[in-house]
N, C-alpha and C positions, 0 to 999 in steps of 0.2 A: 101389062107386061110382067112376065116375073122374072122377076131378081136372081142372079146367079148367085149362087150360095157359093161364099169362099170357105176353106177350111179353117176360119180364125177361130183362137181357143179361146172362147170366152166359160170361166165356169163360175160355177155356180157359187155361195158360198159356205155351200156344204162339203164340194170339191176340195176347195179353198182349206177347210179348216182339216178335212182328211189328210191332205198334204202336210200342214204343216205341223199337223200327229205323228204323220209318219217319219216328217223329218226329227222332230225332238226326239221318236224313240229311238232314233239310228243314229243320233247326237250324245246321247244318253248311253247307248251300249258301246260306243267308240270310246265316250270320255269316264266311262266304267273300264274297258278293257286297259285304258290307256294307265289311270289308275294303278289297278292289277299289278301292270308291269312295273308301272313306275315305285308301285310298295312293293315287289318283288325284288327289283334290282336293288331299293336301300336295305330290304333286310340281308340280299348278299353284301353288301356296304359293309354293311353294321357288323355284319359277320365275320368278316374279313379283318377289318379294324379292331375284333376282339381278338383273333387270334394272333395277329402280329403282334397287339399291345402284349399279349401273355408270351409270346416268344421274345419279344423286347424285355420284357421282366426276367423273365429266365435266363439272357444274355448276361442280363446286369447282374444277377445271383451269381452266375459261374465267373463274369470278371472281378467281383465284390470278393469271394473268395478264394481266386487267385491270388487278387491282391495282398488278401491277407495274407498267403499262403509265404507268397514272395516277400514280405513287409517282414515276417515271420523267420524266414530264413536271414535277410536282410538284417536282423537284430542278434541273431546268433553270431552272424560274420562278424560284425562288429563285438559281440563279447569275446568272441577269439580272438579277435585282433588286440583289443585291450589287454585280453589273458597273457599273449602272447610277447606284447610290447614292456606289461609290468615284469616278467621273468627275464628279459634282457635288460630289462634297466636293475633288477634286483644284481645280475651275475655283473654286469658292469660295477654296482656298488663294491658285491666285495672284491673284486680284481684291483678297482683302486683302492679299497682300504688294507688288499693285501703286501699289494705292489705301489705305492705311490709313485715314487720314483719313476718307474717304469710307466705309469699312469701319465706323469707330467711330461715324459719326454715324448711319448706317442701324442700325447696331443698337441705340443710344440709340435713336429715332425708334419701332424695331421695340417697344422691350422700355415704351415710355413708352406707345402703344397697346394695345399685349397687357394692362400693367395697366389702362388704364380698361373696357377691353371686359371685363374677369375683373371687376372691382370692382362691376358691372352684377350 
């Protein structure tokens, strides 16, 4: 009697080692492509993060020299205000060395007001 032949896949293992040729080299070009991408996407990374670092830097330059700029102004005001406060303490000197009298009663006057408004 003969035997009905099934379609089972039995191969050979020449078959065998074809296949699994074919499959490393489609393993291979996947994890080559894959690669590719994956050092494309860090060199836009890298790239990225050098530019914001130099915009970051550049940030800090313009607020570095603002500060200055402000710090700068900020010490002028201050020698004006010193300029300004020695010439009324100079014009206050000779007023009482011209007018004592009149020195000592403004300041009674001054300091005899000062306390009822504080005593409130």
């Amino acid at each position: 009697m003969n035997e009905p032949t099934s379609p089972t896949t039995t191969s050979s293992p020449d078959a065998i080692d074809a296949g699994a040729a074919r499959f490393k080299a489609a393993t291979s070009t996947a994890v080559a492509g894959a690669k590719e991408a994956v050092e494309h996407a860090a060199d836009r990374v890298e790239a990225g993060l050098h530019t914001a670092t130099d915009k970051v830097a550049a940030g800090a330059h313009r607020a570095g020299a603002k500060l200055d700029a402000a710090s700068e102004r900020g010490r002028a005001a201050v020698d004006a205000t010193r300029e300004h406060a020695d010439q009324w303490l100079d014009e206050v000197r000779d007023y009482v060395r011209d007018k004592p009298v009149q020195s000592v009663a403004i300041a009674l006057g001054a300091g005899w007001l000062l306390a009822r408004l504080l005593r409130r």
